[in-house]
N, C-alpha and C positions, 0 to 999 in steps of 0.2 A: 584781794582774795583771788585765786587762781578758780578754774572753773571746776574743778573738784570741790573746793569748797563751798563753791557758790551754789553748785546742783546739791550739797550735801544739806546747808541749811536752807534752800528751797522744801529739798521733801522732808525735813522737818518740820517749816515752814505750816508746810500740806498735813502735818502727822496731827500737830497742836490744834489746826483751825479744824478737821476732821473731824477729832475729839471734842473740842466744844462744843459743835455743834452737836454733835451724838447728845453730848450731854444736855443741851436745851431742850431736845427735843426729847430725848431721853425723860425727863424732867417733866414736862409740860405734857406728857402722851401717856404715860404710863407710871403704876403705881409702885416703882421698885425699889420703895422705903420699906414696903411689904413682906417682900421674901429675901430670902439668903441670897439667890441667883439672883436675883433684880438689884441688890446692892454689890455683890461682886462684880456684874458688868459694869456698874456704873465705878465703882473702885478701879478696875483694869484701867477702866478706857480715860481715867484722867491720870492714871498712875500713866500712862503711856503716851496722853498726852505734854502732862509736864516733862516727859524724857526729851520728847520731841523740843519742847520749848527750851531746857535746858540746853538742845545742841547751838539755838539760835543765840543766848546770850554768852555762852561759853565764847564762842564766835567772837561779839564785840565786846567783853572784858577776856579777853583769853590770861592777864597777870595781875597781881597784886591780892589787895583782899577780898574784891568782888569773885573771883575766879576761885580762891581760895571756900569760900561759902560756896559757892556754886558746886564745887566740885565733891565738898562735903555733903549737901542738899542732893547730888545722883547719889553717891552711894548709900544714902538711905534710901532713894529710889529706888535702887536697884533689888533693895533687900526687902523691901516693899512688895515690888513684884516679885520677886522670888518667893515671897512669902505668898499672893493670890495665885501662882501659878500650882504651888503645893494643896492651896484650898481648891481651886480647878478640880486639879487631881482626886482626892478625896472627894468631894461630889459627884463625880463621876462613877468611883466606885459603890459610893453608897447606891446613888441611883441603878445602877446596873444590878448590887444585890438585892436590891429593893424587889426591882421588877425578875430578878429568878426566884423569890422568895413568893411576890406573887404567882408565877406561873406554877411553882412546884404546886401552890395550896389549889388552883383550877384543876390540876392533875388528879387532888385528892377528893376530889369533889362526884358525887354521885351523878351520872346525869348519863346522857347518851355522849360516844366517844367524840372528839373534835372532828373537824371535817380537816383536812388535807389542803 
């Protein structure tokens, strides 16, 4: 391996062991079987761990069948995350009209005006 490759599957290296630990601790700390966002981060972050891992074995099977599975296994990855990146998306938006939906109904609301 040349030293491009070698810093390449280093910081994936760093991308995969990053992600699982997120995810232990992720796991062990907090309830995010519970809500939509608490299981989307935890989907992202091992969707994007296994990326990371995929670089590492890519690496030491780069031909044959192993490489051939591998290489099939990202681009469902890929379409994976392209998929929680659109979900992102969409939460985002609903949250954003959630909270002008709230704000317009505070506006209709009788009371003395907001303070500035």
């Amino acid at each position: 391996m040349d030293w491009a490759q070698t810093a390449n599957t280093t910081a994936s290296a760093l991308v995969a062991l990053a992600s699982i630990a997120f995810a232990v601790v992720y796991h062990l700390h907090a309830p995010w079987r519970s809500t939509p966002v608490g299981r989307h981060v935890m989907t992202f972050t091992l969707a994007i761990g296994a990326l990371g891992a995929y670089t590492i074995l890519i690496t030491l099977w780069p031909e044959g069948t192993p490489a051939a599975v591998l290489r099939t296994a990202r681009t469902v990855l890929l379409v994976l995350i392209a998929g929680l990146v659109v979900q992102r998306t969409l939460m985002v938006v609903r949250v954003q009209h959630r909270g002008a939906l709230l704000e317009a109904t505070r506006h209709d609301q009788p009371g003395p005006p907001p303070h500035a």
